[in-house]
Biopython code that builds the backbone (N, CA, C, O; Angstrom):
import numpy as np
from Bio.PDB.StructureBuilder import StructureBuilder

atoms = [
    (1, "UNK", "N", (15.932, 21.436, -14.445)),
    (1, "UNK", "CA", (16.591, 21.208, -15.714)),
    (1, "UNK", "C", (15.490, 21.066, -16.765)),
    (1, "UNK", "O", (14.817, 20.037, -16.813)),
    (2, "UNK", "N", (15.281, 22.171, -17.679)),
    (2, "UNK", "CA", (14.317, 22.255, -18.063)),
    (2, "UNK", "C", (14.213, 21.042, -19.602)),
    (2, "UNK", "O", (15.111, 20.853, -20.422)),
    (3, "UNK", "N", (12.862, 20.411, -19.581)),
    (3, "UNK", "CA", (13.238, 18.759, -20.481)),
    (3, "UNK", "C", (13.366, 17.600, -19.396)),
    (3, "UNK", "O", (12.940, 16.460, -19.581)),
    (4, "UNK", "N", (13.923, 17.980, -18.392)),
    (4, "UNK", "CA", (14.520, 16.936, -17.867)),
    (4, "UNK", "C", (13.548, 16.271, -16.193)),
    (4, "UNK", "O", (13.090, 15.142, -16.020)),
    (5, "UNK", "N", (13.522, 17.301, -15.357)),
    (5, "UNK", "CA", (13.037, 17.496, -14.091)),
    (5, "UNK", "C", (13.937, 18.853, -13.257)),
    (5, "UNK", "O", (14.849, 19.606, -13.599)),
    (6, "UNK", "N", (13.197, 18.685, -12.131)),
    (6, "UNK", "CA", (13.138, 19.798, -11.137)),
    (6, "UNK", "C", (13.579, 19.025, -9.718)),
    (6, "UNK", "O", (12.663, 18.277, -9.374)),
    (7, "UNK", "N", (14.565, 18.991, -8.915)),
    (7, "UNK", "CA", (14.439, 18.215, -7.910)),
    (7, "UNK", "C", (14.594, 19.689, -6.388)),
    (7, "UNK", "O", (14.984, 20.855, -6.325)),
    (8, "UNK", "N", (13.868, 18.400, -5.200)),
    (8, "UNK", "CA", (14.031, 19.289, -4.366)),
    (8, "UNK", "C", (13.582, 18.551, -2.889)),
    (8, "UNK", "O", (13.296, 17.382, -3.146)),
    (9, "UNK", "N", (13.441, 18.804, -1.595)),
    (9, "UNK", "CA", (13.604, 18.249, -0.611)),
    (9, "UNK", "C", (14.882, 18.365, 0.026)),
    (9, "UNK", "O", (15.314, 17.392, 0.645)),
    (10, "UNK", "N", (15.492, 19.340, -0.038)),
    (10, "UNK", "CA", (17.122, 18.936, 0.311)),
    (10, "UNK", "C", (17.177, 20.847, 1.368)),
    (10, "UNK", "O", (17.302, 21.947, 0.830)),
    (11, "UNK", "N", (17.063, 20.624, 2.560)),
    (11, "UNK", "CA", (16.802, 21.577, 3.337)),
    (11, "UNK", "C", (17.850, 22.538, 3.448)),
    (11, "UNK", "O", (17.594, 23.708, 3.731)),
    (12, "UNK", "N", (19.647, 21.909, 3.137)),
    (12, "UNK", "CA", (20.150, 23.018, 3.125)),
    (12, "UNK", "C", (20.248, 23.820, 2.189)),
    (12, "UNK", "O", (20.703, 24.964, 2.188)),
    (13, "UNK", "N", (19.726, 23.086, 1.207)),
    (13, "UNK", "CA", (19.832, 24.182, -0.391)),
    (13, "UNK", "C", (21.238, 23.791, -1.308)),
    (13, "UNK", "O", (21.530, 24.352, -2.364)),
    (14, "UNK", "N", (22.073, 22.648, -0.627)),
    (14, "UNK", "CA", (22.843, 22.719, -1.492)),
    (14, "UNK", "C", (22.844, 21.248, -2.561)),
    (14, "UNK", "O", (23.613, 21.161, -3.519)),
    (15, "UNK", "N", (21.863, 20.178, -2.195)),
    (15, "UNK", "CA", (21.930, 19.707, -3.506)),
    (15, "UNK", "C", (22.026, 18.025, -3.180)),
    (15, "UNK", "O", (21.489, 16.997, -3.592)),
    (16, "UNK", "N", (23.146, 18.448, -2.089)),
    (16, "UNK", "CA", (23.829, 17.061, -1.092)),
    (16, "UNK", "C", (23.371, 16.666, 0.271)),
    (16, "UNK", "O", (23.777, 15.599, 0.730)),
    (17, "UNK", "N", (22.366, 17.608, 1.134)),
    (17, "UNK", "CA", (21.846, 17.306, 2.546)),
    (17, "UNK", "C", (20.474, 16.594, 2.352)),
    (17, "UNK", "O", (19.847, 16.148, 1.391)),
    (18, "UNK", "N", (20.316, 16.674, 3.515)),
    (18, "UNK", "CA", (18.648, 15.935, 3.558)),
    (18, "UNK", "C", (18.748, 14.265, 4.321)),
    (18, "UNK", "O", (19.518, 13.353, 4.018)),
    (19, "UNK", "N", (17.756, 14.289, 5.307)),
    (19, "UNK", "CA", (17.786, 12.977, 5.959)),
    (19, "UNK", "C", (16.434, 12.606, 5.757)),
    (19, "UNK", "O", (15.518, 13.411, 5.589)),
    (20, "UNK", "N", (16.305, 11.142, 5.779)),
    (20, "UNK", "CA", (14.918, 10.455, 5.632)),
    (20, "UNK", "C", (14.136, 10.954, 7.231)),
    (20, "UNK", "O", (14.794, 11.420, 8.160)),
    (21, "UNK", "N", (12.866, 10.768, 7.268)),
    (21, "UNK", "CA", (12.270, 10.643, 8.828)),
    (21, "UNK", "C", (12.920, 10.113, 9.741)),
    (21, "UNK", "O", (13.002, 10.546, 10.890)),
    (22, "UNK", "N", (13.738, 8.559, 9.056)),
    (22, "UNK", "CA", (14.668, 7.904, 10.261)),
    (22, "UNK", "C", (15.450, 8.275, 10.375)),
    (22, "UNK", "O", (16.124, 7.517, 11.073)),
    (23, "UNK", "N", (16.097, 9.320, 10.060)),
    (23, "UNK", "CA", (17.401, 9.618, 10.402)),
    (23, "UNK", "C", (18.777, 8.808, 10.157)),
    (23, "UNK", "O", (19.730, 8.555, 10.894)),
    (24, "UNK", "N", (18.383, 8.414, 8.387)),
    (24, "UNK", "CA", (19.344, 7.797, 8.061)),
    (24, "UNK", "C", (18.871, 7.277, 6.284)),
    (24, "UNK", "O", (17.858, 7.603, 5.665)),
    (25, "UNK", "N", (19.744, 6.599, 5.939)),
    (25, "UNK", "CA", (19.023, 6.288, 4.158)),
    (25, "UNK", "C", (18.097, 5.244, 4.735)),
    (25, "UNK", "O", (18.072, 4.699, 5.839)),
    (26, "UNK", "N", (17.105, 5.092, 3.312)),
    (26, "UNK", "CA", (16.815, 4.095, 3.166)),
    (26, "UNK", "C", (16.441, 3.397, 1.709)),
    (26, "UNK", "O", (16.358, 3.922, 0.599)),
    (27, "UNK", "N", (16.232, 1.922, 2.147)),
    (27, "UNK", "CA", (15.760, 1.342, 0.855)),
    (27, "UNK", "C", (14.973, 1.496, -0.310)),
    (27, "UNK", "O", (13.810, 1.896, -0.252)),
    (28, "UNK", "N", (15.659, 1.143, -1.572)),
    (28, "UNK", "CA", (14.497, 1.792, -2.556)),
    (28, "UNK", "C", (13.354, 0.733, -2.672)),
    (28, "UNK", "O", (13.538, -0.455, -2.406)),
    (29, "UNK", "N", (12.374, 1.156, -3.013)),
    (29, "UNK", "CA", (11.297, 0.819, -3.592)),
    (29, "UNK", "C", (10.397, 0.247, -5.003)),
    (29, "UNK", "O", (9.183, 0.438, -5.074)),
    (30, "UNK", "N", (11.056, -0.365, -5.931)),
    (30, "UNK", "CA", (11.037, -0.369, -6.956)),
    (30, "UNK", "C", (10.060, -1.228, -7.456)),
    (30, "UNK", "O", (9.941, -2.441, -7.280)),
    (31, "UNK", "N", (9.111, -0.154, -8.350)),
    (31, "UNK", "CA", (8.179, -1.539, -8.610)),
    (31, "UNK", "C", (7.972, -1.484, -10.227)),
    (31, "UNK", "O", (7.574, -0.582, -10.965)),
    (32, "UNK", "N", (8.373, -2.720, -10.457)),
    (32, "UNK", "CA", (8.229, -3.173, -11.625)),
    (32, "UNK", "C", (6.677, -1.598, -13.204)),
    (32, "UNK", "O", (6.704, -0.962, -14.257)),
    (33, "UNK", "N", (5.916, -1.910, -12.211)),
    (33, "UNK", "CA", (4.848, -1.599, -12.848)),
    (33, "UNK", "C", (4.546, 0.475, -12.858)),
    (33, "UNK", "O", (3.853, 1.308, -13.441)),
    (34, "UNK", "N", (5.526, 0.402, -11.877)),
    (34, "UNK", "CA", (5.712, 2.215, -12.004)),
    (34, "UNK", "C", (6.971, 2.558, -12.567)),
    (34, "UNK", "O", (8.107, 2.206, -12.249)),
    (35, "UNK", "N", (6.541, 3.338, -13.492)),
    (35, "UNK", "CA", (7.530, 3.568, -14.492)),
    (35, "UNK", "C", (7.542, 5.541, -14.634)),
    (35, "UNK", "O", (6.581, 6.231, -14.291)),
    (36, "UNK", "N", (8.750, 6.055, -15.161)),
    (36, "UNK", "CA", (8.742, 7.338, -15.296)),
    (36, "UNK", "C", (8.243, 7.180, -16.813)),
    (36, "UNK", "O", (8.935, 6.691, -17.706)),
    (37, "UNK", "N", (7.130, 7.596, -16.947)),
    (37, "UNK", "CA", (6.656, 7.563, -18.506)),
    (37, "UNK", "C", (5.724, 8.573, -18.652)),
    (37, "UNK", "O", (4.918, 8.448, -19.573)),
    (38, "UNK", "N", (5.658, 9.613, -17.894)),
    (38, "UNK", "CA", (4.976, 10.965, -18.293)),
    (38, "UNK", "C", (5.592, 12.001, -17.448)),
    (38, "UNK", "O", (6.316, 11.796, -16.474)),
    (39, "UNK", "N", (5.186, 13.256, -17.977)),
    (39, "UNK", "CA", (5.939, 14.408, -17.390)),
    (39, "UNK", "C", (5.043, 14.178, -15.807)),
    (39, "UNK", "O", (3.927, 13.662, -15.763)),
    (40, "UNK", "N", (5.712, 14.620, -14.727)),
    (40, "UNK", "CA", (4.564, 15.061, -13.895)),
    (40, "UNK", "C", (5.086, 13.965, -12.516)),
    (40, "UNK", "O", (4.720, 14.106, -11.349)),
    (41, "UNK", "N", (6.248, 12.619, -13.166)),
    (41, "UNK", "CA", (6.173, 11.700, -11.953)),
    (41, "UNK", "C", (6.965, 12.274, -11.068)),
    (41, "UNK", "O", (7.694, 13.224, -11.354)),
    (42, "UNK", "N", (6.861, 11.559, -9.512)),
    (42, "UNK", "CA", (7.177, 12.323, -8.472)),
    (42, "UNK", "C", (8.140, 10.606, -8.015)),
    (42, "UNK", "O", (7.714, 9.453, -8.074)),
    (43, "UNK", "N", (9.301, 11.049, -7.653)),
    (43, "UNK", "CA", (10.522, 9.811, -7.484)),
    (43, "UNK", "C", (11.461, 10.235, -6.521)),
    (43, "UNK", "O", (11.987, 11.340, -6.387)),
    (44, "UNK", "N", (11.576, 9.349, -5.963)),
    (44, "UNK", "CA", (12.894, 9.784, -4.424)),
    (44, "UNK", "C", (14.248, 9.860, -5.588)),
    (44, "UNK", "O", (14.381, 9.118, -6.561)),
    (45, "UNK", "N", (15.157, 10.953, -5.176)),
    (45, "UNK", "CA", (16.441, 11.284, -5.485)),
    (45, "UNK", "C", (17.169, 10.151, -4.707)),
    (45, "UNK", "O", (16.746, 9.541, -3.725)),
    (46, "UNK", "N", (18.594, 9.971, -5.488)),
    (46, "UNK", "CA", (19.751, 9.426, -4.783)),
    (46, "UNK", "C", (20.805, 9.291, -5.165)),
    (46, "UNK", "O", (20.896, 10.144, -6.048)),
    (47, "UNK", "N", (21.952, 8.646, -5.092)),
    (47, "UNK", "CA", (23.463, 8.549, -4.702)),
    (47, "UNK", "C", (23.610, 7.332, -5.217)),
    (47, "UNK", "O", (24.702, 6.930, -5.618)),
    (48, "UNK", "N", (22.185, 6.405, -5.267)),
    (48, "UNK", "CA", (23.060, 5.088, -5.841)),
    (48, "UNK", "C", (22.065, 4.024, -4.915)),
    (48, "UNK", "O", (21.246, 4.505, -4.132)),
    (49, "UNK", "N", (22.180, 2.867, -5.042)),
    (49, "UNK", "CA", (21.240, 2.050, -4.833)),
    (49, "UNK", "C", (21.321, 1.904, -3.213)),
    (49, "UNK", "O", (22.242, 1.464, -2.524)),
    (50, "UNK", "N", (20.035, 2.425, -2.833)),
    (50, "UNK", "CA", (19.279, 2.350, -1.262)),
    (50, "UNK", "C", (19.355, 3.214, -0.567)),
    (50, "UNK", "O", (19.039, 3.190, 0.623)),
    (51, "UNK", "N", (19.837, 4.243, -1.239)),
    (51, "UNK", "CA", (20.528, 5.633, -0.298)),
    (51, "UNK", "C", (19.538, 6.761, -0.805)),
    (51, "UNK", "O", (19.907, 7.739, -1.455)),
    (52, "UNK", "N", (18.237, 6.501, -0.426)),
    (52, "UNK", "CA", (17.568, 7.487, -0.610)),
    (52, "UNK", "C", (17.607, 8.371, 0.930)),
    (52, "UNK", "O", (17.987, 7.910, 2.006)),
    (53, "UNK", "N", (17.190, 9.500, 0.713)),
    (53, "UNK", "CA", (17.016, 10.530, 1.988)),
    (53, "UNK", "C", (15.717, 10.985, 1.994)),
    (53, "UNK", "O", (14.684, 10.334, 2.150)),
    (54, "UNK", "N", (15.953, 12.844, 1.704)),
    (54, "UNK", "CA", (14.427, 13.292, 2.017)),
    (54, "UNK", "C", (14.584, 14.037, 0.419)),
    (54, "UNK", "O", (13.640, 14.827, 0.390)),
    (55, "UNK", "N", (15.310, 14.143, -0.865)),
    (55, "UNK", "CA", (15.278, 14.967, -2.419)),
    (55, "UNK", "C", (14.361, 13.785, -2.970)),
    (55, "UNK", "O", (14.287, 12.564, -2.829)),
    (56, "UNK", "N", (13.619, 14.920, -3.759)),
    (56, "UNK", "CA", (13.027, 14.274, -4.490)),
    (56, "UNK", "C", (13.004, 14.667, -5.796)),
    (56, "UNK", "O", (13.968, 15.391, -6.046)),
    (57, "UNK", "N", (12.075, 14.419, -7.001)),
    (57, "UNK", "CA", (12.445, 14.728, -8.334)),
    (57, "UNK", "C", (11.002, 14.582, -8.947)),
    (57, "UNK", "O", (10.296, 13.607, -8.689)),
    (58, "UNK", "N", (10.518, 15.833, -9.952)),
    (58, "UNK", "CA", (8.942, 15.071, -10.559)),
    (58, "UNK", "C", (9.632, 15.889, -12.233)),
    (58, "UNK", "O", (10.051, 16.983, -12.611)),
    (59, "UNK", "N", (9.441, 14.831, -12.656)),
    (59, "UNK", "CA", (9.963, 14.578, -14.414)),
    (59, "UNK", "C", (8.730, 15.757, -15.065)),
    (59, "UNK", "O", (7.568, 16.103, -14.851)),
    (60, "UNK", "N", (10.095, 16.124, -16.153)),
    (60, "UNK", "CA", (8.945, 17.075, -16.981)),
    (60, "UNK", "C", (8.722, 16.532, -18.097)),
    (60, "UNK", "O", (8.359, 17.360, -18.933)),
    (61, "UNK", "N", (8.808, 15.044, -18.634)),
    (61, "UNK", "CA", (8.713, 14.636, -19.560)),
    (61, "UNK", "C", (8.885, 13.108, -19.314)),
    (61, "UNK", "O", (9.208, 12.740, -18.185)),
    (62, "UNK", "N", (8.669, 12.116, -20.396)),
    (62, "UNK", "CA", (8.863, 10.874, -19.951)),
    (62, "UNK", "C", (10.538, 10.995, -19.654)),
    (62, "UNK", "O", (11.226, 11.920, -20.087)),
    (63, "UNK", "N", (11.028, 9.918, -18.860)),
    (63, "UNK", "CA", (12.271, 10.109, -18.587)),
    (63, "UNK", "C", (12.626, 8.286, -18.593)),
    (63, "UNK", "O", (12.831, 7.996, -17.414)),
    (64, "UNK", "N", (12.775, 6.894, -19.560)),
    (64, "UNK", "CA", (12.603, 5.622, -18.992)),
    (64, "UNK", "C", (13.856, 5.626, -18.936)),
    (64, "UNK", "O", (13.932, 4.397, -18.966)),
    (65, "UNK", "N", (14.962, 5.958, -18.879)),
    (65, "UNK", "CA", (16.578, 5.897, -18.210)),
    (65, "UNK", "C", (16.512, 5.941, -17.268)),
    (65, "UNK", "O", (17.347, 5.148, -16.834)),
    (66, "UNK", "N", (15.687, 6.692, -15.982)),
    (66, "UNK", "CA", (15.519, 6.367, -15.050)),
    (66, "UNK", "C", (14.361, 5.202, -14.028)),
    (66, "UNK", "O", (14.144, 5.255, -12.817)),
    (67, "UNK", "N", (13.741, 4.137, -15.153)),
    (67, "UNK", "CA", (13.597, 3.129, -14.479)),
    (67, "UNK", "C", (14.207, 2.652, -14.009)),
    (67, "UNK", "O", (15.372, 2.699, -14.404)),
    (68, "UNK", "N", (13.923, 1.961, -12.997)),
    (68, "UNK", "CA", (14.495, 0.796, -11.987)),
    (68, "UNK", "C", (15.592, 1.363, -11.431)),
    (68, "UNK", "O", (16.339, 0.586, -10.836)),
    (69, "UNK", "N", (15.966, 2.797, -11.472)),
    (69, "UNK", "CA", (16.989, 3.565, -10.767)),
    (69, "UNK", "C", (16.678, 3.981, -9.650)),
    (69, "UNK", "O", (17.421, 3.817, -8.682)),
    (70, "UNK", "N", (14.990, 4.883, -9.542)),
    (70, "UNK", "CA", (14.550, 5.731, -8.551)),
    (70, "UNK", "C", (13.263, 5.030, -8.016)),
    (70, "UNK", "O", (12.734, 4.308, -8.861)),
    (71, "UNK", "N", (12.765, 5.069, -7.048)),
    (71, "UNK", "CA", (11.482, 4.762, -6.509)),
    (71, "UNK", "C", (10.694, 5.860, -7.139)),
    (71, "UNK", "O", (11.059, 7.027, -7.000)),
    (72, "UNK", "N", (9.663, 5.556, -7.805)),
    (72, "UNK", "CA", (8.658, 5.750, -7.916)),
    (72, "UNK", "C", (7.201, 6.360, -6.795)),
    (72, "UNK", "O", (6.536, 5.433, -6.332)),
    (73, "UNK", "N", (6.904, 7.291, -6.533)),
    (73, "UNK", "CA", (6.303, 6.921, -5.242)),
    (73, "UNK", "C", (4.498, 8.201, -5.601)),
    (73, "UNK", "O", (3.497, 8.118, -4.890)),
    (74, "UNK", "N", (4.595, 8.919, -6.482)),
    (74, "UNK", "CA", (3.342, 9.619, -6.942)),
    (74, "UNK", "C", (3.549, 10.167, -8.453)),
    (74, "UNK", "O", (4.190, 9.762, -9.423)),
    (75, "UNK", "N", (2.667, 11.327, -8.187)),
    (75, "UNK", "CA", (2.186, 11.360, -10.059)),
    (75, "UNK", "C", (1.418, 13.061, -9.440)),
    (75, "UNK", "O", (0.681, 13.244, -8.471)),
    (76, "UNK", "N", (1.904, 13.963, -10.343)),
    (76, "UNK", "CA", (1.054, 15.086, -10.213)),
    (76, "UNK", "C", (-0.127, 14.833, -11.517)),
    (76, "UNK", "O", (-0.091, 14.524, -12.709)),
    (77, "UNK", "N", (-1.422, 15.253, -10.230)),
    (77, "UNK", "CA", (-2.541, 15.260, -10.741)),
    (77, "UNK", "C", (-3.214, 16.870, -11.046)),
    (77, "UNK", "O", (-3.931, 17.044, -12.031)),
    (78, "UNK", "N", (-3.081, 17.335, -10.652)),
    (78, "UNK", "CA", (-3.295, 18.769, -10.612)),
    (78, "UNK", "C", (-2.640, 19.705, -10.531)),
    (78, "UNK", "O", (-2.126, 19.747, -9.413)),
    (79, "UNK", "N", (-2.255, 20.849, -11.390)),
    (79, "UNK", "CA", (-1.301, 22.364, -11.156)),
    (79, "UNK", "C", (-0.669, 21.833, -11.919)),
    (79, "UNK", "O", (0.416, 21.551, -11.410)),
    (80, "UNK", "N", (-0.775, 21.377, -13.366)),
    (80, "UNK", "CA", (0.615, 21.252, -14.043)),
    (80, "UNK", "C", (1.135, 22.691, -14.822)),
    (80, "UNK", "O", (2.130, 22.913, -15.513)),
    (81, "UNK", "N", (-0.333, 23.817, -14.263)),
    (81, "UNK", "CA", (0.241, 25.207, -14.864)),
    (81, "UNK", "C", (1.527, 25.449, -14.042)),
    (81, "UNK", "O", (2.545, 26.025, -14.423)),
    (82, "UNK", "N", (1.260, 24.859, -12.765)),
    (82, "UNK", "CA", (2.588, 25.248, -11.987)),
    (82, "UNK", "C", (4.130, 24.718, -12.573)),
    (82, "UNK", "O", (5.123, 25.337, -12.956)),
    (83, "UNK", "N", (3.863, 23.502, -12.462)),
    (83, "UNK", "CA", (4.930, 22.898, -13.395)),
    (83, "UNK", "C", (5.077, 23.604, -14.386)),
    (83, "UNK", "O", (6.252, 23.972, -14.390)),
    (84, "UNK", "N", (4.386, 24.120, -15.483)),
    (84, "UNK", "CA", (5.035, 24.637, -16.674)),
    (84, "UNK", "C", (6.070, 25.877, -16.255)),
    (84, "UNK", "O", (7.229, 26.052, -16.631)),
    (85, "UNK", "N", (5.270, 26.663, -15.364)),
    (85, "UNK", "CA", (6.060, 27.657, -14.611)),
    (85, "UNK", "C", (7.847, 27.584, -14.498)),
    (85, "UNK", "O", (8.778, 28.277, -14.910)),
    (86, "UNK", "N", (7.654, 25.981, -13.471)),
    (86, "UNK", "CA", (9.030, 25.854, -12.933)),
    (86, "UNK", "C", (9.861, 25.028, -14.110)),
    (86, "UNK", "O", (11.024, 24.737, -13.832)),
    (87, "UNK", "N", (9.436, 24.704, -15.171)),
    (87, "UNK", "CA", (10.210, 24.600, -16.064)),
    (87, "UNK", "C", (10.733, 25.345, -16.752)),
    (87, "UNK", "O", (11.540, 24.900, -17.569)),
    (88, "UNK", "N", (10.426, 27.019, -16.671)),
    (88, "UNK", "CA", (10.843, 27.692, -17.856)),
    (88, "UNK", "C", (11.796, 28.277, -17.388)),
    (88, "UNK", "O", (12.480, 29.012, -18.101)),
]
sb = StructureBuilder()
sb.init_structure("model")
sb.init_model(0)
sb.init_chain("A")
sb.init_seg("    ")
for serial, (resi, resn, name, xyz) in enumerate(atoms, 1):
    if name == "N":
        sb.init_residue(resn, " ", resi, " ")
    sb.init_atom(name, np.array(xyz, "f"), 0.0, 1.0, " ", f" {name:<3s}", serial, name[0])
structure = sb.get_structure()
């Protein structure tokens, strides 16, 4: 969604599959001090609080509506030519 993010991890392709390693959801992660505040962050997808799987999401812009919604969990450091790519 270009502005918005790109999500992906979801093996059947449709949007709704995907299991964690355990073979089941799990808990989010939320830390105060990681915040979506530049294009580039990398955040577990979900359904609603603790039900993360294996989708994930990296923001093409700051996005802070989704604090304290998504775990937080990296940051692209390199290839943001790529990113520009998959935004257009």
């Amino acid at each position: 969604i270009k502005g918005f993010m790109i999500q992906g991890g979801d093996p059947a392709g449709t949007g709704k599959g995907g299991t964690s390693i355990w073979g089941k959801k799990f808990n989010d992660e939320i830390r105060e001090s990681l915040k979506h505040n530049a294009r580039g962050i990398l955040s577990m997808a979900n359904s609603g609080p603790n039900t993360n799987g294996s989708q994930f999401f990296i923001t093409y812009a700051k996005q802070p509506h989704l604090n304290g919604l998504y775990t937080v969990f990296g940051r692209v450091i390199h290839g943001f030519e790529v990113l520009d790519l998959m935004e257009k």
